[in-house]
N, C-alpha and C positions, 0 to 999 in steps of 0.2 A: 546266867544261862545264855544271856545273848551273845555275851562275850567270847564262852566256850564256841554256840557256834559258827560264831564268825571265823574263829579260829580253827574248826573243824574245817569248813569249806577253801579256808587259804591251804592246808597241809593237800585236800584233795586235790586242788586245783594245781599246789609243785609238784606234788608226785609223778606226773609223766617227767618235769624237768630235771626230777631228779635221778627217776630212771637215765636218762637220756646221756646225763654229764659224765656215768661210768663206763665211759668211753676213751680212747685215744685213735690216732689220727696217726696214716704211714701217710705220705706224700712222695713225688719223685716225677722222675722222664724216665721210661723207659726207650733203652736203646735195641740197635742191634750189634751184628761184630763190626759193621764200618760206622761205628760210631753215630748214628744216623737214627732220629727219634723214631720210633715204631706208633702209628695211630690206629684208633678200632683196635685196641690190646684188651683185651677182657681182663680185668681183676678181680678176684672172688673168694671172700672168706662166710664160711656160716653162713650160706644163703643169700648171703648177699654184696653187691658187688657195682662196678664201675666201670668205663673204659677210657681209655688213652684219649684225647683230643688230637688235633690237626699236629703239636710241638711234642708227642708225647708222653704230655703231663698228664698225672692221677693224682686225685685223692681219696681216699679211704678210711671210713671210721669202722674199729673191728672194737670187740668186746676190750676189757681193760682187765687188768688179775688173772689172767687166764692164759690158759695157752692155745694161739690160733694159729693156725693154717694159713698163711696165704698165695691164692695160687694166680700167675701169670700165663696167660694162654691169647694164639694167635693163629689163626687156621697154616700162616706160611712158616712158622718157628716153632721149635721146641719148647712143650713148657716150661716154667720154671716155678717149685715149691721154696716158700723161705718159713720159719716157724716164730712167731713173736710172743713176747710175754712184757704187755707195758704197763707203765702205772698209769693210773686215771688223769686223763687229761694230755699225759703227753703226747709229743708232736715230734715224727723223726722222718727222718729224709733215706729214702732207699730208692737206688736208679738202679735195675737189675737189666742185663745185656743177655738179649736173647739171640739162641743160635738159630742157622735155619734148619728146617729140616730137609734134611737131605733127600727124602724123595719128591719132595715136590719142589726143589730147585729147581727145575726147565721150566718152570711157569711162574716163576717169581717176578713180579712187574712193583720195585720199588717207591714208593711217590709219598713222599712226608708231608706232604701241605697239599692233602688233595680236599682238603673243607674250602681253602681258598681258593686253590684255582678253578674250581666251578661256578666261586662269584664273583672270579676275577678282579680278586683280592691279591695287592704286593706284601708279601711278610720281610722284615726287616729285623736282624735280629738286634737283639739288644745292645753286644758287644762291640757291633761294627760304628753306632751312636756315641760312644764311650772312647774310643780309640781314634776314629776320624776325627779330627777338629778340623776349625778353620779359623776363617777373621770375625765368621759369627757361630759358634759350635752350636750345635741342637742337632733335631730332627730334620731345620727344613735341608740345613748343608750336606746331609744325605739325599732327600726329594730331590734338589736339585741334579743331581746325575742320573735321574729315573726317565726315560723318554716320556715325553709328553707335559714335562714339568718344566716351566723356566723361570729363572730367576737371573735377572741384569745388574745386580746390586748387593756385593759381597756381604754388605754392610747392615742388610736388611733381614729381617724372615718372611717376607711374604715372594708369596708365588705366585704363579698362573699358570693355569693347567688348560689344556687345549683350546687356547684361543679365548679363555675368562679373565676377566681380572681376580684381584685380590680379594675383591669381597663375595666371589663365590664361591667358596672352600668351608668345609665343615672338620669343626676339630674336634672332636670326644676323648677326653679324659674320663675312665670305667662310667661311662653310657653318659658322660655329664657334656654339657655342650659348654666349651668356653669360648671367650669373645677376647677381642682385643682395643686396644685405643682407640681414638675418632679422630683426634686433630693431625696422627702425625703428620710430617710433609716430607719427611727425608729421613732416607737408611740411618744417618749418622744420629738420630734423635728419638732412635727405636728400643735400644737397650734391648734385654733380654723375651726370650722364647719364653711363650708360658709352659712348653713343657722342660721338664727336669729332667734330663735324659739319665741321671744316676740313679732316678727313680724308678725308669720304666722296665717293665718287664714282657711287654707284647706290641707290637708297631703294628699294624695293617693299613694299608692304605689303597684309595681305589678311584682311577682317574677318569669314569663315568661307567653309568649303564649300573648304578650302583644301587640298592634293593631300596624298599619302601620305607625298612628301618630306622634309616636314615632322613635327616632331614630335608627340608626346603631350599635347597641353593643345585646353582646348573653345572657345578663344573667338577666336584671332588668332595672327596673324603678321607678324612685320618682317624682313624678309631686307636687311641694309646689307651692300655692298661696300665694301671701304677699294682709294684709289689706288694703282696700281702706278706711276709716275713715269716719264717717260720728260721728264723735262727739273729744270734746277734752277727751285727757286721758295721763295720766303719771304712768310709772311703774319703780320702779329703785328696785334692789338688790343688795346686800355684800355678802360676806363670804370671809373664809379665802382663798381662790383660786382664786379669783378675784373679780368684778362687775359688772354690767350692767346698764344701763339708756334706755329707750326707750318713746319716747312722737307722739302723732299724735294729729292732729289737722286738722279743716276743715273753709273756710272762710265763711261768714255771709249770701254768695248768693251760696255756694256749688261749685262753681266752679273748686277753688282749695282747693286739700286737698293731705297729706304727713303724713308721718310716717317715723322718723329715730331713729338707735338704735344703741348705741359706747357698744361698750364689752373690757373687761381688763381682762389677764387671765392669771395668776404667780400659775405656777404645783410645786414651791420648797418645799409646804408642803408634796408633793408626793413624788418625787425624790430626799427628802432629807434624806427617808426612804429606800431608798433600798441599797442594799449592797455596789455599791461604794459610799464610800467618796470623797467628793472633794467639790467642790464652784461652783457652778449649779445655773444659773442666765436664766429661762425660762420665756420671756416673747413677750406674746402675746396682741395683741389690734388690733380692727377693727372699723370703721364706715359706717354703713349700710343707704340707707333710699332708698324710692319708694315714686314719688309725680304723683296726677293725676291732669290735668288742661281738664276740660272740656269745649271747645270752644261752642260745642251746644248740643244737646241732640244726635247730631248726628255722633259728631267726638268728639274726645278726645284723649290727651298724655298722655302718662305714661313715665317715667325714675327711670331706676333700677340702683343703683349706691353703688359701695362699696369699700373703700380701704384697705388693710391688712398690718402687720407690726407681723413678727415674726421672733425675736431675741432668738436665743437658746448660751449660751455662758456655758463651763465645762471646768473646771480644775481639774481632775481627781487625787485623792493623793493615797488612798488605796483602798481594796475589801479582803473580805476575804470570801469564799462560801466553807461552808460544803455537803458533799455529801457521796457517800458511802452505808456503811448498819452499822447495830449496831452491829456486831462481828470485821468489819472493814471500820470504820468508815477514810475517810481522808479528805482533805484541801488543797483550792489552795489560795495563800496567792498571791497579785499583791500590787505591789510598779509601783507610775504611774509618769512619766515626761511629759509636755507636755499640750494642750489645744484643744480644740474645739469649733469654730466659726461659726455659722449658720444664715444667714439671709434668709429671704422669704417676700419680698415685693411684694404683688400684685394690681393690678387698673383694677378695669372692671365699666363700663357703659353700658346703653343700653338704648336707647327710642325702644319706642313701639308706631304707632298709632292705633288705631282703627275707623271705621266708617262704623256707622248701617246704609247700605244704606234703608235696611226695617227690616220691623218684620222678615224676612226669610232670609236675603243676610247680612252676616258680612263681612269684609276687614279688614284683617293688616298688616303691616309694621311692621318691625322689624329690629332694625340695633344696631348691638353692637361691642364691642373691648375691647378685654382681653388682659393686658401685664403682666406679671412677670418677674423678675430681680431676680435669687438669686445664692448665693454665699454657698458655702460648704468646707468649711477651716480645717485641723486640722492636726497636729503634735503632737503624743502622743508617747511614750515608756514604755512601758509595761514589767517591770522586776519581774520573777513569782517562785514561789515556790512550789513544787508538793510533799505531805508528808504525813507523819499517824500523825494522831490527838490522844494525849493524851485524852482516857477517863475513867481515875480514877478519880472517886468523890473523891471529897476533898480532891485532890492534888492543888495545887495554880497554875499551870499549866494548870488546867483542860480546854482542847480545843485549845489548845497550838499543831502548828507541832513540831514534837522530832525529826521527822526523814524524811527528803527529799529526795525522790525518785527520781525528775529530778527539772532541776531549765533549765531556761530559759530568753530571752527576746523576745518582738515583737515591733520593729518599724512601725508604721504606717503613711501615708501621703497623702493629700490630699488637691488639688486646683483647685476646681472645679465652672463653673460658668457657665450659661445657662441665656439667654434674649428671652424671646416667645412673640409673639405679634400677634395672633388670629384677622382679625376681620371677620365679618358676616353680610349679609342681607339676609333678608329673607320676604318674600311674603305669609299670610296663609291667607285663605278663607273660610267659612261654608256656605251652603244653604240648607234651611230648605224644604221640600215641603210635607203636610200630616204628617204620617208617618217616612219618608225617611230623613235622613240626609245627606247631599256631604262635604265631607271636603275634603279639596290642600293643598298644601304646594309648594313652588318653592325656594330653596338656594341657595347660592353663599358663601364661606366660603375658608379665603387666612391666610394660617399659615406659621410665617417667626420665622426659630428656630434657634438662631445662639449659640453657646452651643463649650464650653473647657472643655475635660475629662483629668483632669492628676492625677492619685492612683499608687500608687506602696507598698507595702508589704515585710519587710523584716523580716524572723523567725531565731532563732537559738536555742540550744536547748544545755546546755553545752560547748557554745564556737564554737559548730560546725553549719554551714550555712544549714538550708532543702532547696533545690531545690523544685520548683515546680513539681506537680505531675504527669504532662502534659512534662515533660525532661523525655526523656527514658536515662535516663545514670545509672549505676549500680556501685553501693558504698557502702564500706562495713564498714563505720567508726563507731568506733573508733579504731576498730581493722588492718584496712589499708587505709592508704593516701588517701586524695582525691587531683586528681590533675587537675580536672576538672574545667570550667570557674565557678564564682560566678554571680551567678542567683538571683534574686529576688524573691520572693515565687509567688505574683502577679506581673505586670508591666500595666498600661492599660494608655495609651496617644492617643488623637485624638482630633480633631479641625474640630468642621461641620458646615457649614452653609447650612440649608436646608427650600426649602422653595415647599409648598404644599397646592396646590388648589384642590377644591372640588365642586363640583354641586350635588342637591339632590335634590329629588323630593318624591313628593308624592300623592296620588289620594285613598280616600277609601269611602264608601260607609255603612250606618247604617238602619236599620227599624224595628221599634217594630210593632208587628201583634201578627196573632191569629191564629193559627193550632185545627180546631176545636176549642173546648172550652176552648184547654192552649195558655198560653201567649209566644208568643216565639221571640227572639231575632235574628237577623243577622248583621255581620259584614264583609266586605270584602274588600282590601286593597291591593293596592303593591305598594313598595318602589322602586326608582332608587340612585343608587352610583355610578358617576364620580369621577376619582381625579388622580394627575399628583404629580409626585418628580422631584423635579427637585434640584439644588445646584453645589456651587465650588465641582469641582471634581469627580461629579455624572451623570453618566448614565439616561438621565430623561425614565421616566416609567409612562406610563396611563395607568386604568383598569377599569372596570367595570359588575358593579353588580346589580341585581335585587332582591326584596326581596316580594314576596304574603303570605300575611296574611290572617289570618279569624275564626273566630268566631260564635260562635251557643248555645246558651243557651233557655231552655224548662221550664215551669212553670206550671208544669200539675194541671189540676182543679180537686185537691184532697183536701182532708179537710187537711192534713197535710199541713205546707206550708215547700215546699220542691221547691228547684234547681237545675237543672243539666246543665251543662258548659262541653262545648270543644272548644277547644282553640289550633290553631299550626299555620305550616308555615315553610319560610327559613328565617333564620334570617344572616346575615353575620356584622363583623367588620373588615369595611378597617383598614389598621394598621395606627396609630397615630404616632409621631417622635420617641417615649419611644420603640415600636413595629420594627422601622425600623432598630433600633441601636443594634448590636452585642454585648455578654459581653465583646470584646474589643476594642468596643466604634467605628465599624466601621458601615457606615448607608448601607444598602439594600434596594435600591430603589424596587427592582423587587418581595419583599414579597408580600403573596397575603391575600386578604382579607380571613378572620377563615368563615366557614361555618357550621352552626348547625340548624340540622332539629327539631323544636319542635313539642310536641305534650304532650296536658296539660288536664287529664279529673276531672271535679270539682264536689262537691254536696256541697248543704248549705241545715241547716235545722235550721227552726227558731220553738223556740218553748220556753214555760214556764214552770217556775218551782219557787216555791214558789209564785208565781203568779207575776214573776219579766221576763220581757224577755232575752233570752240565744240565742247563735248560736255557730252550729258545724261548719264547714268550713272544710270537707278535700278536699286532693287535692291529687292525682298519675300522675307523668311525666314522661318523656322519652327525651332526645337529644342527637340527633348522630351528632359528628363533625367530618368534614374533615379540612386537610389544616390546622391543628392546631398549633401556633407557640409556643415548648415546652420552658418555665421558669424556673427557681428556684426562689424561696422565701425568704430573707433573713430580718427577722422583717417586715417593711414595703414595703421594696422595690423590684421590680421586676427585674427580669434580662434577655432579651429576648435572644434566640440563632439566633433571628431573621430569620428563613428557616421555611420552611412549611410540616416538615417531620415527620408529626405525625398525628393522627385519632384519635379517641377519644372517650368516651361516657358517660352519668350520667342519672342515673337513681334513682327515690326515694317515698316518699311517704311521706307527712306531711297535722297535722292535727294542729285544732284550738278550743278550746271550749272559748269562752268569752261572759260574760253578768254580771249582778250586781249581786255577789255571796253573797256582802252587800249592800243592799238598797243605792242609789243613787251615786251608786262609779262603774267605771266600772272595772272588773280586765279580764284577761287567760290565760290561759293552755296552753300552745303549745310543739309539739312532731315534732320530723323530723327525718327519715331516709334516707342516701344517699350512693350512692356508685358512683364513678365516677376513670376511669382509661384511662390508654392511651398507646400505642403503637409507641414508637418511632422507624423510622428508622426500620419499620417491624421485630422489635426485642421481640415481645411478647409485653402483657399489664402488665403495673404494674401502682401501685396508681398513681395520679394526687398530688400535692404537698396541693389541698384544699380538700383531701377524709376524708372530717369530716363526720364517719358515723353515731354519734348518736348524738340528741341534743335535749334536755328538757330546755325551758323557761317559767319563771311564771312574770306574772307582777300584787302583789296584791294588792289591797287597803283596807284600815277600817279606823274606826273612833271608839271612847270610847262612848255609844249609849247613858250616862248619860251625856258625855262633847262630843256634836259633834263637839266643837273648835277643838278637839285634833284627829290629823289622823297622818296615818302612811300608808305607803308604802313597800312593799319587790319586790327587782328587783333580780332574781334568774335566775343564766344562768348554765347549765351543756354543755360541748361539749367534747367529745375524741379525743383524739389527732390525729393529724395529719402529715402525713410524713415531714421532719424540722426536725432529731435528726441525722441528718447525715452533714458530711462535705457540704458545695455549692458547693465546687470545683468538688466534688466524685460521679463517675457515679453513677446514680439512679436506674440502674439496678445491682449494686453491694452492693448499702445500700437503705433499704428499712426502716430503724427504725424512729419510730415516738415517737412525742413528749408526755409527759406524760398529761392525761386527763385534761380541763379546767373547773375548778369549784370558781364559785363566785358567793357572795349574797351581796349585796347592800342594808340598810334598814335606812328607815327616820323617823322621827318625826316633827312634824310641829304643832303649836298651832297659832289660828287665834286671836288676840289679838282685830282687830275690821274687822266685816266684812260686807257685803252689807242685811245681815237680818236681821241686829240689828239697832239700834237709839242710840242715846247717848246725854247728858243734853251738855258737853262741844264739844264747839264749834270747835276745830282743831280736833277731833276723827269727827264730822260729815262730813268733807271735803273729808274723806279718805275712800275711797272704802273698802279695804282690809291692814291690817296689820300683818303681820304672821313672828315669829321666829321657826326656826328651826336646830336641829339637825340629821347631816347625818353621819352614821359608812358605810368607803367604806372597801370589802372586810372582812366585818364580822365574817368570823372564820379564819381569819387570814391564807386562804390556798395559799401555797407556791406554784405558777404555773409561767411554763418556755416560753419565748416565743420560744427562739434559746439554742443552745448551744455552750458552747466555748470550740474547740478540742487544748487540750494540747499534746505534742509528748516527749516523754523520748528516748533522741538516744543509751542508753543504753540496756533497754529493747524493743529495736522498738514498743512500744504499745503507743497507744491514747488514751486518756482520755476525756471523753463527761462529762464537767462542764455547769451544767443550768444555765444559763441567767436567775434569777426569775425576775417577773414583781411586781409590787407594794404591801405591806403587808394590816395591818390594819392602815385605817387611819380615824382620827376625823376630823368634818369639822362643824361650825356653820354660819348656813344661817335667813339673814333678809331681809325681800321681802314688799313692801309697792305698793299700787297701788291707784292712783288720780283720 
């Protein structure tokens, strides 16, 4: 009898689940006749129903065995009825194209992405990710042509966005926060993006003044969604720089469905062009995937899952870089001993649940764990030559040193090794009611960093030793004895094991209304920050911070369709382990989180021209920081002084025109001005090491209007240089010189060999969705741009020499891309 009712109460307790599962599932975009997704669409069968998002998209669960009704409706278009009869479980894709209605044409005010531009959110679509490459393809080689976004370093993914550096940017994969490496130091030893651009299916990104939602950092935000699949599909590509594979699939009752994508990615066609010679073995490879299993209509998992592998291995033999001017042109010649070993292993996981308890109340769960493991090895000797360069034409010499000014070597070392092991739960919530939206958030987040710094730096310059610059001792060699200790130019040793908890929270509030007869928007929001240091040999420290957002956008009821946005707040970033550590490797439990007041005012104006739709986007900011922890920059890697003895400010102005300058391609324009400076140690303000103050990007597209197989692409970035032309070691209020200006264009060619418009008699061309070869020239006028520069010293003439570090020349690359 117990048995029976044990097993009475398990059949009562499926019963809702099994009600639940005689269901099938329509999904789709609905359009209108210009092609162009329709948002706020009502869907509705049997009572019940859904509506479009900001791209379009629905989904819809209608009865299963049955015959259902389903109806499309839109106050500004015609409805449309379709009638369905599915079997249990299935999943089909219907995008129905609604007309207008013709009497309310004269008031029709078009705007597909009006959810973002009230929170002054960029949408990127998928396609444009996919199609653009570069010398490093992803998401960020798109960001970089957005105003207010820059990047000096082809070779890199990190950015900086109005005047931040790279470690204040926020990247969310479906609501999950991912992290990236600690040690790098340079673009060429980065390898791959952690996102998978073949995966994605939603971009938003947002370059401040950005909601509560979001986390702890002062300068941006990327929110990617990865695909949920509701069909099979294979995509694989080549080129010379690596490949790709990605497939997703969904099973017969929709339950479950996944999407995984392996990346391979060998830059020796790149860095086997630039000045140094050597045996340079860069390689990268990842495996990505995201699967859904849906239990009922009412719960379901998700798991985010990816592991990385990048191996950077140089052997460095020669270099020779010209510089100069053409009256006195000279050369620094390097003879190289020695290697460079770089690993970067990383593992990250994540489930996610969800469960709609109604149409209004979501729940989820969230719990992830990120480790990396990597190693930063090398032994190099550096023996240099500093001369005038023979420039007589047609001497056999021609470019040849004749005459050496200083000669030199530099020994370098390093053994370095850091293991971080992040994990995370977290609790998020939304509730709908009318109007109003409530979104929570609750975290818990324990980061264990156990991390060995050992570099040391030895220079000499003619046989004699340089002391660091930081030794007040006074020497007059060559002319008198030094009989002073021998120093190492750097020395940097330290052993940390630190470990750091965090609590966060959050609570904000949304509602679209009406002010009068305009549409107007509100948002309002505040963040909480807990978090404790603790470690061998460390002082533990808790602090904490509050962060109030908010938001206000107007949509006056003019014929224009016009937007206005303001957007600010306190935003703060507790410091991370990279934040807590000193340039000489000692941690600082007691730094305090950076503070910066925003305040962001936006207009959009949508409007036609050729009878094709366009939009302006500008935008004027402001943020004042305090508490700022001042940097130096060196290629990739940051170096904190880890104290909070600096203030700060940026201010700017950027603009955006994009729409289809050619019929069915989308391309734009984008301009940014910025100024950003800081005051260290109330010593006056001088630049910020990211005061990039001008920056033009174009991103264009066309096609040959007699072959639309055949398109092309130009990815065109201009930025001025930024302060990086001076020593790392050398106060910044003593050198202020900046790097010389960054200019590069990027342009493609692509022919579609078979694609989804066409038909075809043989059989393996109809299997294939898309077939496309193409040709990519990176850095197309072959302009010579520096990231750093390398100072040589002649102890002769006491003078230094600033030799540019150039980044990548012109390079050819041929790509073939197929999709199933």
């Amino acid at each position: 009898m117990k048995l029976d009712s044990y097993l009475l109460r398990l059949v009562i307790l499926l019963l809702p689940f099994l009600g639940w599962s005689q269901t099938a599932t329509i999904k789709g975009v609905v359009l209108n006749a210009a092609n162009v997704p329709v948002d706020n669409a009502n869907v509705t069968a049997n009572g019940t129903g859904t509506t479009t998002n900001a791209y379009g998209f629905y989904e819809l669960k209608i009865l299963a065995e049955s015959d259902v009704t389903v109806i499309f409706t839109h106050l500004l278009y015609k409805r449309v009825l379709v009638n369905f009869n599915l079997k249990n479980g299935q999943v089909i894709e219907f995008n129905p194209v609604m007309n207008l209605n013709v009497e309310q044409i004269a008031t029709v005010v078009i705007n597909s992405n009006q959810r973002q531009s009230v929170a002054g959110v960029t949408s990127i679509a998928p396609d444009v990710l996919r199609n653009i490459k570069g010398a490093q393809p992803g998401v960020e080689n798109i960001l970089k042509t957005l105003p207010g976004v820059n990047i000096s370093n082809e070779l890199s993914t990190q950015y900086s966005v109005r005047g931040g550096n790279f470690d204040e940017n926020l990247v969310y994969v479906n609501e999950i926060e991912v992290y990236r490496p600690f040690l790098v130091r340079s673009g060429q030893q980065e390898g791959l993006s952690f996102v998978n651009t073949d995966l994605v299916q939603n971009i938003e990104f947002s370059a401040g003044g950005f909601q509560a939602k979001y986390g702890d950092k002062l300068s941006s935000a990327l929110d990617i969604t990865y695909k949920n699949p509701i069909k099979f599909g294979l995509n694989a590509e080549a080129s010379l720089l690596g490949g790709s594979v990605s497939a997703e699939a969904v099973t017969k009752d929709s339950k479950l469905s996944g999407i995984i994508g392996l990346r391979y990615r060998d830059n020796s066609l790149i860095l086997n062009s630039l000045e140094t010679e050597g045996t340079v073995k860069p390689v990268f490879a990842d495996a990505q995937t995201y699967i859904t299993y849906k239990f009922s209509d009412k719960f379901q998992l998700n798991f985010l899952g990816n592991i990385s592998s990048n191996s950077y291995t140089f052997q460095p033999q020669n270099r020779q870089t010209n510089f100069g001017t053409i009256d006195d042109p000279k050369a620094l010649l390097v003879y190289y001993e020695g290697q460079e070993k770089d690993n970067y292993n990383t593992y990250f996981g994540a489930f996610k649940a969800n469960y709609f308890a109604s149409d209004a109340l979501t729940l989820k769960l969230i719990a992830a764990t990120y480790h990396t493991t990597e190693e930063e090895y090398f032994d190099i000797l550096a023996q240099y030559r500093l001369g005038e360069v023979n420039s007589n034409i047609g001497d056999e010499n021609l470019g040849e040193v004749e005459f050496s000014e200083g000669i030199g070597s530099q020994l370098t070392h390093a053994r370095n090794d850091l293991d971080a092991l992040i994990s995370t739960i977290e609790h998020k919530g939304d509730y709908k009611l009318n109007n109003h939206t409530f979104e929570w958030s609750i975290k818990y987040t324990h980061e264990d960093i156990r991390d060995r710094l050992v570099e040391w730096e030895v220079i000499d310059s003619a046989g004699f030793s340089i002391n660091p610059p930081n030794l007040n001792i006074v020497k007059d060699q060559p002319y008198q004895p030094y009989q002073g200790p021998l120093v190492a130019f750097q020395n940097v040793r330290a052993t940390n094991q630190v470990q750091i908890d965090r609590f966060q929270a959050y609570a904000q509030w949304s509602k679209r209304s009406e002010l009068g007869s305009n549409d107007v928007f509100y948002n309002f929001g505040v963040r909480a920050h807990h978090w404790t240091v603790n470690g061998d040999g460390i002082k533990s420290s808790a602090q904490t911070v509050f962060s109030p957002r908010g938001q206000f956008a107007i949509k006056p009821d003019w014929d224009k369709d016009i937007l206005f946005r303001i957007a600010g707040g306190v935003y703060y970033q507790p410091p991370f382990y990279r934040e807590l550590r000193d340039s000489s490797g000692i941690v600082r439990p007691d730094v305090k989180a950076q503070k910066s007041i925003h305040l962001v005012l936006g207009n959009e104006y949508s409007f036609k021209m050729w009878d094709r739709p366009f939009k302006l986007v500008s935008e004027a900011y402001y943020k004042h920081m305090t508490d700022v922890n001042p940097y130096t920059l060196e290629n990739v890697r940051i170096r904190y002084r880890a104290s909070n003895n600096a203030k700060a400010y940026a201010y700017g102005v950027d603009l955006r025109l994009n729409g289809e300058f050619v019929p069915g391609t989308e391309s734009w324009f984008s301009f940014g001005y910025l100024k950003t400076e800081e005051n260290i140690g109330d010593r006056g303000y001088i630049s910020r090491p990211t005061d990039q103050r001008l920056k033009f990007g174009v991103l264009f597209q066309d096609y040959v209007p007699n072959i639309p197989e055949l398109k092309v692409y130009l990815n065109l970035v201009y930025n001025t240089g930024v302060p990086g032309g001076s020593p790392s070691y050398a106060d910044p209020y003593d050198y202020q010189n900046r790097l010389r200006d960054y200019k590069r264009a990027d342009v493609g060619f692509s022919y579609a060999i078979i694609d989804r418009n066409k038909t075809y008699s043989s059989q393996w061309k109809n299997k294939l969705k898309e077939l496309t070869i193409g040709v990519e020239v990176f850095n197309m006028f072959d302009v010579q741009n520096a990231i750093t520069n390398t100072w040589v010293r002649d102890v002769y003439s006491k003078r230094q020499y600033a030799i540019p570090n150039y980044l990548s020349p012109r390079v050819f690359n041929v790509r073939l891309a197929m999709k199933l």
